[in-house]
LOTIDO-74315 format. One record per atom (N, C-alpha, C): atom name; residue number from 1; residue in three letters; x negated, y, z. Coordinates in nm, 3 decimals, decimal comma. Layout:
<rs>
+------+-----+------+---------+---------+---------+
! atom ! seq ! type !      px !      py !      pz !
+------+-----+------+---------+---------+---------+
!   CA ! NUM !  Ala !       X !       Y !       Z !
...
+------+-----+------+---------+---------+---------+
</rs>
This chain:
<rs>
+------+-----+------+---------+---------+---------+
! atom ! seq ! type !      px !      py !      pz !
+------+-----+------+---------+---------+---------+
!    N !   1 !  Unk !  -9,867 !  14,639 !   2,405 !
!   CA !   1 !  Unk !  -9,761 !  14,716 !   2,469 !
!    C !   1 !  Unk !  -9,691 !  14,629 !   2,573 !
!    N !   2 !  Unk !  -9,643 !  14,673 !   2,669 !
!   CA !   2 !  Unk !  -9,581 !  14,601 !   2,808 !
!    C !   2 !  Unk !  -9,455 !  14,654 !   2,794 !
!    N !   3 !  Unk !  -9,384 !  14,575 !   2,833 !
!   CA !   3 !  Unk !  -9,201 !  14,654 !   2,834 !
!    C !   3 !  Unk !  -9,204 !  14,650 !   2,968 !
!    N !   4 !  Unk !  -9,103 !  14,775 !   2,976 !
!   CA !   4 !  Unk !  -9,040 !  14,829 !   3,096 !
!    C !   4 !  Unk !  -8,864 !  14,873 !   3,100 !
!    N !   5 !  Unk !  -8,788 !  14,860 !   3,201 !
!   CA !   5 !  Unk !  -8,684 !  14,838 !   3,165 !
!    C !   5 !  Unk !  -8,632 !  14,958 !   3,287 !
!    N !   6 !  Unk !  -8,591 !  15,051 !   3,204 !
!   CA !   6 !  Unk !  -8,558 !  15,221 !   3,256 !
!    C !   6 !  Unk !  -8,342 !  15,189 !   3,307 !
!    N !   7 !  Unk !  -8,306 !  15,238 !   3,457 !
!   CA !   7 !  Unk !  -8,206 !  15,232 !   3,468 !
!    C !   7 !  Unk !  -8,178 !  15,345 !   3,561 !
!    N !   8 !  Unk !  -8,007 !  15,441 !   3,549 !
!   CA !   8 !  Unk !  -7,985 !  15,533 !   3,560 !
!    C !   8 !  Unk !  -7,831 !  15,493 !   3,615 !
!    N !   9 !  Unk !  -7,818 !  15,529 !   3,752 !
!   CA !   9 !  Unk !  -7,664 !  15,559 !   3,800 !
!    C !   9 !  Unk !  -7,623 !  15,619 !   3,844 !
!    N !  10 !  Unk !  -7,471 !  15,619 !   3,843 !
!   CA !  10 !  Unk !  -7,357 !  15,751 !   3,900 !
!    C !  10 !  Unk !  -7,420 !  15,720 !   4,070 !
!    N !  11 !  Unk !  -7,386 !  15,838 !   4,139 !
!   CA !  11 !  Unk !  -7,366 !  15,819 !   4,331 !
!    C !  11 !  Unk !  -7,267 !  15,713 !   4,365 !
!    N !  12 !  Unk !  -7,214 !  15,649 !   4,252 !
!   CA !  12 !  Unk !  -7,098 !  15,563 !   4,288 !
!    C !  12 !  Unk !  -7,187 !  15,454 !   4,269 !
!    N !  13 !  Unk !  -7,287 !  15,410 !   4,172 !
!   CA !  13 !  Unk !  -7,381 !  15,293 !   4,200 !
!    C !  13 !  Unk !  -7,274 !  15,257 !   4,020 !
!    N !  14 !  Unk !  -7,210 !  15,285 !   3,968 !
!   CA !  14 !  Unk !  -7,193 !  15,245 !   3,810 !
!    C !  14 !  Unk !  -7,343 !  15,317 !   3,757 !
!    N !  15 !  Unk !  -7,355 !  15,191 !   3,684 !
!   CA !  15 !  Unk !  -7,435 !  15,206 !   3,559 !
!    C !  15 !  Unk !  -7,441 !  15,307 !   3,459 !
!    N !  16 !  Unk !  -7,535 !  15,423 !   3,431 !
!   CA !  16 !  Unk !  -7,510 !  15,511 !   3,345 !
!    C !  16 !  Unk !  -7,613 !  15,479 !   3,239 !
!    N !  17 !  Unk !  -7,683 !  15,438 !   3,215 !
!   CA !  17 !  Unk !  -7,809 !  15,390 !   3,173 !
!    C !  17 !  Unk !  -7,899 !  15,285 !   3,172 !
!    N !  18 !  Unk !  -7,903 !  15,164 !   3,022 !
!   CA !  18 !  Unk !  -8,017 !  15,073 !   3,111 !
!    C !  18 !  Unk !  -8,060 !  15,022 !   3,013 !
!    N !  19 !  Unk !  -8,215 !  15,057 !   2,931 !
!   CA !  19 !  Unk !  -8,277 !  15,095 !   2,830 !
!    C !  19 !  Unk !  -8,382 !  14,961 !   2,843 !
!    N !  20 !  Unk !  -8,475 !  14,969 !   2,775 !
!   CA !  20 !  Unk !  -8,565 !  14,894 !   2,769 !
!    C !  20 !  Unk !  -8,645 !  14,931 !   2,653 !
!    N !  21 !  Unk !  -8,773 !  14,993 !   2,709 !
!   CA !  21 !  Unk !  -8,907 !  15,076 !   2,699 !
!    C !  21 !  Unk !  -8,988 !  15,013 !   2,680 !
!    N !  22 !  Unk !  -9,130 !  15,064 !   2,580 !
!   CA !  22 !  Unk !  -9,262 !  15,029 !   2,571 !
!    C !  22 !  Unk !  -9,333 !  15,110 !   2,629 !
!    N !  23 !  Unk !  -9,435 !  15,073 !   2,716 !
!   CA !  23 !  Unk !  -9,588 !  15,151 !   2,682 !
!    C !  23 !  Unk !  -9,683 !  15,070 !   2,739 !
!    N !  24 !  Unk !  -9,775 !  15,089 !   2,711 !
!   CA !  24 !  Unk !  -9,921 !  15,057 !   2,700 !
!    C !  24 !  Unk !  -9,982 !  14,986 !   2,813 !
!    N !  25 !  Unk !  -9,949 !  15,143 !   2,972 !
!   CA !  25 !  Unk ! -10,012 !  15,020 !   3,057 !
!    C !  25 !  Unk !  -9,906 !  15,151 !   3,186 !
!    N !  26 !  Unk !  -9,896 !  15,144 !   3,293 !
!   CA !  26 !  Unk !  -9,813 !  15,163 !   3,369 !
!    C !  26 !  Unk !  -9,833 !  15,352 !   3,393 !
!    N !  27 !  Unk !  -9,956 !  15,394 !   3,432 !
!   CA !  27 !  Unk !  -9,982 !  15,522 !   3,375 !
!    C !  27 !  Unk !  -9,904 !  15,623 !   3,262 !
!    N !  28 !  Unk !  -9,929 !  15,530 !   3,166 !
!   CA !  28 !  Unk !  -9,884 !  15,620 !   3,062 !
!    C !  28 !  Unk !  -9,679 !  15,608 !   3,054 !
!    N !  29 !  Unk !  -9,651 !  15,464 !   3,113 !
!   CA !  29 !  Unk !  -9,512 !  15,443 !   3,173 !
!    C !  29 !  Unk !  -9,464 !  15,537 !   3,219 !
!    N !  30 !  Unk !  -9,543 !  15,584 !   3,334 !
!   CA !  30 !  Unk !  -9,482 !  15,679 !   3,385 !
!    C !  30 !  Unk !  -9,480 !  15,859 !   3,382 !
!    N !  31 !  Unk !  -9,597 !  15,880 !   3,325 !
!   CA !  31 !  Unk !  -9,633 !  16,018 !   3,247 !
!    C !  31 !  Unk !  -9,486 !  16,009 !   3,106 !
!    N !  32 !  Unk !  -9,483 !  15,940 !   3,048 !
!   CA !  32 !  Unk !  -9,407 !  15,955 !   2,918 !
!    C !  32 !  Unk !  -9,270 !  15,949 !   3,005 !
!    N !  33 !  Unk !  -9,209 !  15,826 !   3,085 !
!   CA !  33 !  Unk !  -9,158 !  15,789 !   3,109 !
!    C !  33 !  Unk !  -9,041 !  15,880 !   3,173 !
!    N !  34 !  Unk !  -9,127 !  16,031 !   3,288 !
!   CA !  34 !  Unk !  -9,052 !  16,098 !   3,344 !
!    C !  34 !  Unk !  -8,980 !  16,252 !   3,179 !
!    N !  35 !  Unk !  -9,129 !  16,214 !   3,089 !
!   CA !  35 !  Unk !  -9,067 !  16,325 !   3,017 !
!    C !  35 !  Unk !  -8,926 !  16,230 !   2,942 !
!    N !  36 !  Unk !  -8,953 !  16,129 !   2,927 !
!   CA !  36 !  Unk !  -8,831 !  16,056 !   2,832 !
!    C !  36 !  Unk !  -8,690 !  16,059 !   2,916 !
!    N !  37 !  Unk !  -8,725 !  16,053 !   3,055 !
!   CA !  37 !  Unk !  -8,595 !  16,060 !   3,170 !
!    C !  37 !  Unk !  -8,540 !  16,250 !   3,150 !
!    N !  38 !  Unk !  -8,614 !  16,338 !   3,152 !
!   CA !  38 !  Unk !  -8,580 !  16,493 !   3,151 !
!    C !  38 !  Unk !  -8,519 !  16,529 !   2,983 !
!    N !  39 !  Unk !  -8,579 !  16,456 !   2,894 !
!   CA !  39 !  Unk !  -8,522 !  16,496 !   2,776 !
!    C !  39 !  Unk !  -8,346 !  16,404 !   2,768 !
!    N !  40 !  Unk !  -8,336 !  16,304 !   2,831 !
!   CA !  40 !  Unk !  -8,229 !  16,257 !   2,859 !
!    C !  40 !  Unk !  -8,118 !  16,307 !   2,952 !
!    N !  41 !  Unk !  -8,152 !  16,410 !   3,010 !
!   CA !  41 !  Unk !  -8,083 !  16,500 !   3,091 !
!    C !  41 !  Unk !  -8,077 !  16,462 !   3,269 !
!    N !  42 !  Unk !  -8,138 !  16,326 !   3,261 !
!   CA !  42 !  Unk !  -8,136 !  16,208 !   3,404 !
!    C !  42 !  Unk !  -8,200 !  16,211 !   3,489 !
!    N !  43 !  Unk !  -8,282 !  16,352 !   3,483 !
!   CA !  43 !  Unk !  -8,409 !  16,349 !   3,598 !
!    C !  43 !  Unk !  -8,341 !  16,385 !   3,697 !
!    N !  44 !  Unk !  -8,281 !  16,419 !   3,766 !
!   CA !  44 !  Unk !  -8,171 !  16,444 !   3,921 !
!    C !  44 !  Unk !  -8,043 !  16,322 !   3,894 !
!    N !  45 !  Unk !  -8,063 !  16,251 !   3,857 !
!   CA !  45 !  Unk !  -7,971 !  16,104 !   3,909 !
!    C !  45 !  Unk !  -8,077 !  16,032 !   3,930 !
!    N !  46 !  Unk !  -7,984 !  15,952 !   4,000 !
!   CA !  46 !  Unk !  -8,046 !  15,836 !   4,058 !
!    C !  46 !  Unk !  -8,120 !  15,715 !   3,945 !
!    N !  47 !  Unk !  -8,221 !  15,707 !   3,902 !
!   CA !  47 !  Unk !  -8,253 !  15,626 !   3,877 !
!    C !  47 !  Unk !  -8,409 !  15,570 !   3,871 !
!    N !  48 !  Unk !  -8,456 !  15,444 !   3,808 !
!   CA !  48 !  Unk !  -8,612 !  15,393 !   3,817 !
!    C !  48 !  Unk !  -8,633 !  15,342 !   3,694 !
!    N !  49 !  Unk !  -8,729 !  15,365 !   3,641 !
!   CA !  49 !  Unk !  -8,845 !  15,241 !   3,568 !
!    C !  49 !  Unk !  -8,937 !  15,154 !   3,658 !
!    N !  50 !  Unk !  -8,928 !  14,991 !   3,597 !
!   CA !  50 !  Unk !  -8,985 !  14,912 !   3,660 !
!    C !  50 !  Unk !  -9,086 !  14,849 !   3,563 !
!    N !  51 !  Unk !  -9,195 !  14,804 !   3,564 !
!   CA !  51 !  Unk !  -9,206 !  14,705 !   3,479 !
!    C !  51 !  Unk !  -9,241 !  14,557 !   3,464 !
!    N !  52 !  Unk !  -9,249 !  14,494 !   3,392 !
!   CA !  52 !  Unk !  -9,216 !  14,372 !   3,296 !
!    C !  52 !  Unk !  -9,227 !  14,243 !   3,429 !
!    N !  53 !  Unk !  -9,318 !  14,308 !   3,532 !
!   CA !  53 !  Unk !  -9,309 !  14,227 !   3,686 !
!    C !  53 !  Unk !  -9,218 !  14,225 !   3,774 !
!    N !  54 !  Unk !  -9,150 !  14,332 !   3,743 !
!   CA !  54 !  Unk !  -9,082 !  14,424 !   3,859 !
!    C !  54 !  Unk !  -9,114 !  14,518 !   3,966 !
!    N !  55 !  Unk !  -9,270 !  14,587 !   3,917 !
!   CA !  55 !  Unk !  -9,269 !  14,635 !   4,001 !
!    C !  55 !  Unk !  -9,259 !  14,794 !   3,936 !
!    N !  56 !  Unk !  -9,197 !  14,853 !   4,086 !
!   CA !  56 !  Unk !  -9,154 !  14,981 !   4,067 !
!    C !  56 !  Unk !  -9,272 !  15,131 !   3,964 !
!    N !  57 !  Unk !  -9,235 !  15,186 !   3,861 !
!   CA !  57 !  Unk !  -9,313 !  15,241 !   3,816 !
!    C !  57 !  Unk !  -9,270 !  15,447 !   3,866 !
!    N !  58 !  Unk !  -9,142 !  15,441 !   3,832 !
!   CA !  58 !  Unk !  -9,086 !  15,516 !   3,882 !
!    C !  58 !  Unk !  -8,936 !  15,541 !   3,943 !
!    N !  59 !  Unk !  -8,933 !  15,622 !   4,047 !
!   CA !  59 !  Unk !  -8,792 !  15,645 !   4,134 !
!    C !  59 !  Unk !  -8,725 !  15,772 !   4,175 !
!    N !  60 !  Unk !  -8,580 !  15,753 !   4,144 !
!   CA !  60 !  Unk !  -8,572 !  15,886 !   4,233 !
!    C !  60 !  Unk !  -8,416 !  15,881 !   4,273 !
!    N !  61 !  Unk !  -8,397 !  15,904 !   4,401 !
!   CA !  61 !  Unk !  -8,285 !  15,905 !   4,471 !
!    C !  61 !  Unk !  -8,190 !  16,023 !   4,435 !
+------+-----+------+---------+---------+---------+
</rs>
């Protein structure tokens, strides 16, 4: 498992969210990743999953 580290903010740029995630390999990061962001209510804020490199897995303005 690879960690990934999921973060979520106000339009003001405060911190609403900042988790730290497993999965497997960056694919499944981001398939699970957007349902784990919608069951959290966070899919229209601003936020990304990155992983364990930094690189961007998912975004949204």
């Amino acid at each position: 498992m690879k960690t990934y580290k999921f973060t979520a903010f106000e339009p003001t740029g405060k911190l609403i969210v900042e988790e730290t995630w497993s999965f497997e390999n960056d694919d499944e990061a981001k398939k699970k990743g957007e349902t784990a962001i919608e069951e959290k209510g966070l899919l229209e804020t601003t936020h990304r999953l990155v992983n364990s490199s930094g690189k961007l897995v998912l975004f949204h303005v």
